[in-house]
Each structure stands twice: as structure tokens, then as C-alpha cells.
C-alpha positions in Angstrom: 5.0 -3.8 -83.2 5.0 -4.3 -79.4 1.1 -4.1 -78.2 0.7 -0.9 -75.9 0.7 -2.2 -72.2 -1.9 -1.3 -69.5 -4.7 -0.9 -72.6 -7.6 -1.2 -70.5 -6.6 0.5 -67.5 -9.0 2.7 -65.7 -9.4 6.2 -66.2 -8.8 8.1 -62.5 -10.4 11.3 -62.2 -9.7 13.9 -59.5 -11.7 14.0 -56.4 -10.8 16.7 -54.4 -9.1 16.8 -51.0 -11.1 17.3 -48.2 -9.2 19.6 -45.6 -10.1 21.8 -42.6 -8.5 24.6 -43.4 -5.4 26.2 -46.1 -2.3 25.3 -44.6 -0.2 27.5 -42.8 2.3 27.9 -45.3 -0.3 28.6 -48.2 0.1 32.5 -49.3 -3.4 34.0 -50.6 -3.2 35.1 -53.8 -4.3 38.6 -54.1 -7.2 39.4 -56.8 -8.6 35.6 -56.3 -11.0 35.0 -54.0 -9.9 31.1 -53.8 -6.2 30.6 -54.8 -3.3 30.3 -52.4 0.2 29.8 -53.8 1.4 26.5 -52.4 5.2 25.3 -53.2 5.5 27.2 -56.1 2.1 26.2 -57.5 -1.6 27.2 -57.7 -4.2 25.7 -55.4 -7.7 26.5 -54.8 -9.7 26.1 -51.3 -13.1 26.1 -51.6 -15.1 26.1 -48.4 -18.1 23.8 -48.4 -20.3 23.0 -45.5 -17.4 22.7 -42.9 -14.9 21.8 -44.8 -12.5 22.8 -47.3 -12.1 21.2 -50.6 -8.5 21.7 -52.2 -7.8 21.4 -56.5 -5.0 20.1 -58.3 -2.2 22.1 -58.8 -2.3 24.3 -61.4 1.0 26.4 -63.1 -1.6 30.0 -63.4 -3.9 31.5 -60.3 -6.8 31.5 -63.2 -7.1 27.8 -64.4 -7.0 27.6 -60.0 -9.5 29.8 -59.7 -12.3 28.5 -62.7 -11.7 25.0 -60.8 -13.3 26.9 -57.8 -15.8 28.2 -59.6 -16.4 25.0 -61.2 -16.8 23.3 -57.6 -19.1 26.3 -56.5 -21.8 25.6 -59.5 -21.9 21.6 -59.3 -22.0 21.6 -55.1 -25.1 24.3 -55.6 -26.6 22.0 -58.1 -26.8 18.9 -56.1 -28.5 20.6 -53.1 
């Protein structure tokens, strides 16, 4: 058997995007209080400080939305 390639390649987590604002072209998605529908896919913005931190894309408004959450808790944690 062939070995696997790339067996000790590094693990790359997510770190989210920092942004100013949604884009223009981002539609809110009503009953979430952080997921806009980008390109056919769900993003969440979550405003903190002054800026804007942005998911992954996600295929349903909730997993979006418990990433937010998610953010929310850890950022009040650290301060």
C-alpha cells in the first residue's frame, strides 16, 4: 500500500473574518438576530468592539446562528 501523503500536515482552524460591516448584497435573515443569506449560503456577522466578525458558511440559518452565539460567549469570557 501507497503511504497516505501530507500525514503530518497541520490542522487549520477557522479564524473569523474581520469586516466593517455585512455587505451590501447580504439579505438578513428574518427570525435570526445574526445571519444574512450570502450567495446562496448562511453567514453570520457578529459585531464586536467596532468591528464585525463574519462565520464560515453554513447550508442552514441555525448551525449560522449557534456559531454567533458561540462567538458571543467566548469574546465575553476573555474580557
Amino acid at each position: 500500500m501507497k503511504p497516505l501523503r501530507q500525514q503530518n500536515r497541520q490542522v487549520i482552524s477557522y479564524v473569523p473574518r474581520v469586516e466593517p460591516a455585512p455587505p451590501d448584497h447580504a439579505l438578513k435573515v428574518e427570525g435570526f438576530r445574526d445571519v444574512w443569506l450570502l450567495r446562496g449560503k448562511y453567514v453570520a456577522f457578529v459585531l464586536i468592539g467596532e468591528h464585525f466578525r463574519r462565520s464560515p458558511t453554513f447550508t442552514v440559518p441555525e448551525s449560522a446562528q449557534r456559531w454567533a452565539m458561540q462567538i458571543r460567549q467566548d469574546e465575553e469570557v476573555e474580557e
